[in-house]
N, C-alpha and C positions, 0 to 999 in steps of 0.2 A: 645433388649433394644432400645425405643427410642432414636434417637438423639437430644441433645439437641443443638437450633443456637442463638447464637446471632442476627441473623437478622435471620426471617422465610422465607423462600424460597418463600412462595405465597407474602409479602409484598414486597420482591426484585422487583420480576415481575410484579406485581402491580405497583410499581414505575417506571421501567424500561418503562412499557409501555406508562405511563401517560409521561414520558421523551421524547418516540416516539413521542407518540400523537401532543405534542407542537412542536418539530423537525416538525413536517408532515404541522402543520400550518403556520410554520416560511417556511417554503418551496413553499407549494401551498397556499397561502394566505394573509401572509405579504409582499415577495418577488416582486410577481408582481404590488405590489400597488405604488410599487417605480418608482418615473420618470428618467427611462432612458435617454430622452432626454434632463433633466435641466442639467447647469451647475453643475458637481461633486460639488463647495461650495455651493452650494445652498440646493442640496442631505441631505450633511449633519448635514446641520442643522434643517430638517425635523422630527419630531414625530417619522414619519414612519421610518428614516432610524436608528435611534437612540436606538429605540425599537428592531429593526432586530438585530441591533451589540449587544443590553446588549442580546440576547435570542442567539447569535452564540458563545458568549463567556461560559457565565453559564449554556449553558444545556449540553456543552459537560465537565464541570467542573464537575453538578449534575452530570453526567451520569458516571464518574469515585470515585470522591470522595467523593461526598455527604454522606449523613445518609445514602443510599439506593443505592452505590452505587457500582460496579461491586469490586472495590478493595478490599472495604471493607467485600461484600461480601464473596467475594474469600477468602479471608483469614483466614477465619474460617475453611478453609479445606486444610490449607498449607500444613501439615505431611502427609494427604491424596496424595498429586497434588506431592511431593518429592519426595515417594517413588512410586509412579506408572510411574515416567519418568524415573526412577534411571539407569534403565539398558537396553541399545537397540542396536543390532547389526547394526544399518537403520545408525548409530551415531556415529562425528567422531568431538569430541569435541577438541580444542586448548588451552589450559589454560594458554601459555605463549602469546599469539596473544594480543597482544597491542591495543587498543581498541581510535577511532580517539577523541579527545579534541570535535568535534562537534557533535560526537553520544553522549557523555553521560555527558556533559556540559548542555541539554538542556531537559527538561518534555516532547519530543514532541508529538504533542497530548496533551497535557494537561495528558500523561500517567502517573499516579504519581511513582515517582522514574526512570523512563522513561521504554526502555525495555528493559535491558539488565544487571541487580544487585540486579531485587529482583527473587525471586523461582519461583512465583506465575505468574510472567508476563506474559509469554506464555498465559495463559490461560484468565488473565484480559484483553488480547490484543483479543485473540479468539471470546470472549464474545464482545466484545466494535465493533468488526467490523462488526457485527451484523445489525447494525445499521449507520454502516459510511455514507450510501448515500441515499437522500431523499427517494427513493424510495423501500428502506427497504431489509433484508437479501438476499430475491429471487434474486431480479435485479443484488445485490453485486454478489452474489455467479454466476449469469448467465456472468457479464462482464468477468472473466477468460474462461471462455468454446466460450464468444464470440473471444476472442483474439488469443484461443487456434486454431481455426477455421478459422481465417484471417491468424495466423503467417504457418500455416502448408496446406491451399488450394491447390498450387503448389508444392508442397515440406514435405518429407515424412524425416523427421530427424531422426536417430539412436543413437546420441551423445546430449545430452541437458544439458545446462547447466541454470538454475532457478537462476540469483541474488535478494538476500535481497527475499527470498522465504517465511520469518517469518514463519509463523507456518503452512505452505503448501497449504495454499488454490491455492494459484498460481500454483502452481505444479502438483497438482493431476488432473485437466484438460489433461495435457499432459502425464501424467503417464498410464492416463484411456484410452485417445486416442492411446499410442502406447507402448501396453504392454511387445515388444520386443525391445526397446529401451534403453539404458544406458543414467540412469536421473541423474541428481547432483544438489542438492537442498543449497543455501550458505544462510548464515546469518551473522551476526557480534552478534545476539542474542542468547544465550545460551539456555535460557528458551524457544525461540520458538523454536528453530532445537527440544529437547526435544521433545513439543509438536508434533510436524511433525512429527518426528520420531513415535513416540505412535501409533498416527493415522495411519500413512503408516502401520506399523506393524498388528495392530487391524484386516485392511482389507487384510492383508496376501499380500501384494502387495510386490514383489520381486525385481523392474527392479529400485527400486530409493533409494538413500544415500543421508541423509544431511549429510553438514559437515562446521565447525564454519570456516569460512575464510571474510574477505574483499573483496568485488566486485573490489578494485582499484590494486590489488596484489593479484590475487592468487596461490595458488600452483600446477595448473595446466601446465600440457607441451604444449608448440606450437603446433596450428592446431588439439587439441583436442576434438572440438565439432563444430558438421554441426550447431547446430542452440543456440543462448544465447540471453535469455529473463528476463523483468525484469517486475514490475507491482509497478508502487508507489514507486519506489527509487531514481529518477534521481531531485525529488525534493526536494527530504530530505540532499542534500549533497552542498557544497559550489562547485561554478563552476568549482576551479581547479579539485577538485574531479571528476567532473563530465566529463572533458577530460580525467580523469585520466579511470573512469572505459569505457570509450568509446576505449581507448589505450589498455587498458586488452582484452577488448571484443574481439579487432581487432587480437590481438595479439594469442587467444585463440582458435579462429575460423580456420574451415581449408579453403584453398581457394575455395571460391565459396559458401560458406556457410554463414549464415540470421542470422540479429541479428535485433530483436526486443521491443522496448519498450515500454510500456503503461504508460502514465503521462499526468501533467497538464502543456498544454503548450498554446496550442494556445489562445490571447486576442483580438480579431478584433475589439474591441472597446476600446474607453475611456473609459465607462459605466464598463464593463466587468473586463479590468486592475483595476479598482478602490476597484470594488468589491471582486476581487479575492486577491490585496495587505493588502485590510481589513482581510481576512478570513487568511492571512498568519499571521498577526500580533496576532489577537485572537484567533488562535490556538496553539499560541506555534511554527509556523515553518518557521523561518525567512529567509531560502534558497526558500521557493517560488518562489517569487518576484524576485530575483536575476537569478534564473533560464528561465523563463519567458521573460526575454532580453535577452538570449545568442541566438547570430547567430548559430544555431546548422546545419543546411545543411556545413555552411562556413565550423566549426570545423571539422564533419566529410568526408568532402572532404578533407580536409588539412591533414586527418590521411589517408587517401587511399579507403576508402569505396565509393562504386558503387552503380549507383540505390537507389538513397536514397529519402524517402520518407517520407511528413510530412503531416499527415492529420488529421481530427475529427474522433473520435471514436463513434459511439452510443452506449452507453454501454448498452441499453434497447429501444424497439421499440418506434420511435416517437422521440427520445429525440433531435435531429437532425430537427425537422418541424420547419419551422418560425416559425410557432404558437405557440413554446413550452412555455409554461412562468415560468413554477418553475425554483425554484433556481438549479443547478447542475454545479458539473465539470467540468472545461474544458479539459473534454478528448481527447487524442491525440496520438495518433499513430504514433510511432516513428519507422520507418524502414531504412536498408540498408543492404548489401550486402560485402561480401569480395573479391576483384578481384578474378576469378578464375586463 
């Protein structure tokens, strides 16, 4: 029997693309026509920059809620996406785990209902990061295997621990790298670990466990992993959070052992901070901006970590050239170390 959809799968991706498409020009073509060098008032009273804000606000709105858009999509195959995550040894859910006033106070992402209350989410989240960074699923899905490959160069971990891992793309980089290693994949997301869990299972992958806990508290013993990594969390969280999960990390690691995180941090300009407090505002993620000022060397010297290191990440070739002009993240590489 045919299925019948309320949205046809060929017009999904028809739309999704044509969402791309504009994302791709809002990126390589309206972006660099902005003058960097004027006064930010000046900026914004321009055509050009005004244009770029109403197309960073509604395309990532289209691209979740619209007529054509992944939620809606998805949800046509809720009872499907329920019972295929329903049961997984990989999965070690909390259902009395208290969930923080600023994860689920807020859509972020513009994710509608956010990620963590509806079924579906895992997978709407799956689908949507697709497309997170201008330069399209390849580049995203390559930054973790680039990260995976800077945090492990020197140093061959056995114990890993993945914060805010959502639905494992972070994780499976290092899973794939070091198949005789004890991986632990965290989320505060139900729906992603889920997800995770499936996938890890599907490819018969033995050495990693999700399991639903808080990056800032978890239920791990002291000195229990050589290396804790995180990818896109340290800006989703208000700053005491953010000592709070830097205090865990320390606390988690055994001495001597690397803790690494991927985020947006670094703003060397005016220009940059301007653009980047914008993209926090109309996307739903109000901890940017506030992250982005914290003395982070200060902080993590104040907790005890060694050898700490704050740099740009190139998440894809090039992206790092003066000459680069598209719009992109300010990726950053957050490293340090635990006395040995």
């Amino acid at each position: 029997m045919t299925k019948s959809y309320n949205i046809d799968p060929r017009s999904f991706v028809a739309a999704q693309d044509f969402i791309l498409s504009v994302k791709t020009y809002w990126t390589t073509q309206l972006y660099p026509q902005l003058d960097q060098n004027s006064p930010i008032e000046e900026i914004e009273q321009t055509v050009d920059y005004k244009f770029f804000a109403w197309l960073e606000r509604h395309l990532q709105r289209f691209k979740y809620s619209g007529r054509y858009g992944i939620h809606h999509f998805q949800n046509q195959f809720r009872t499907e996406i329920i019972e295929k995550f329903s049961d997984n040894d990989l999965l070690i859910l909390d259902e009395e785990l208290e969930l923080p006033n600023y994860y689920t106070a807020i859509d972020i992402h513009q994710h509608p209902g956010g990620l963590w209350g509806d079924d579906i989410a895992g997978t709407v989240y799956e689908r949507g990061a697709r497309s997170t960074t201008p330069l399209g699923a390849d580049a995203h899905h390559d930054l973790h295997h680039r990260l995976t490959t800077i945090a492990t160069s020197d140093y061959h971990p056995d114990k890993i621990l993945d914060m805010a891992c959502g639905f494992g793309k972070s994780t499976q980089p290092f899973y794939d790298a070091f198949p005789k290693a004890d991986i632990i994949g965290i989320d505060l997301s139900a729906p992603c670990l889920k997800l995770a869990a499936y996938l890890a299972n599907e490819n018969q992958i033995k050495n990693v466990h999700y399991q639903q806990a808080n990056a800032e508290d978890t239920p791990f013993k002291n000195d229990a992993f050589n290396l804790v990594t995180s990818t896109m969390l340290l800006h989703e969280l208000p700053p005491k959070s953010i000592e709070a999960v830097f205090a865990e990390a320390h606390r988690v690691l055994s001495p001597g052992g690397k803790m690494v995180h991927l985020d947006f941090y670094l703003l060397p300009t005016e220009f940059n901070r301007f653009i980047h407090k914008g993209h926090s505002e109309r996307n739903n993620e109000p901890f940017m901006d506030p992250f982005s000022k914290m003395n982070l060397k200060q902080i993590l010297g104040n907790q005890g970590f060694t050898n700490i290191s704050i740099e740009p990440f190139e998440e894809a070739d090039g992206t790092l050239a003066t000459n680069y002009e598209p719009w992109r993240f300010p990726w950053t590489l957050i490293l340090a170390e635990k006395k040995a």
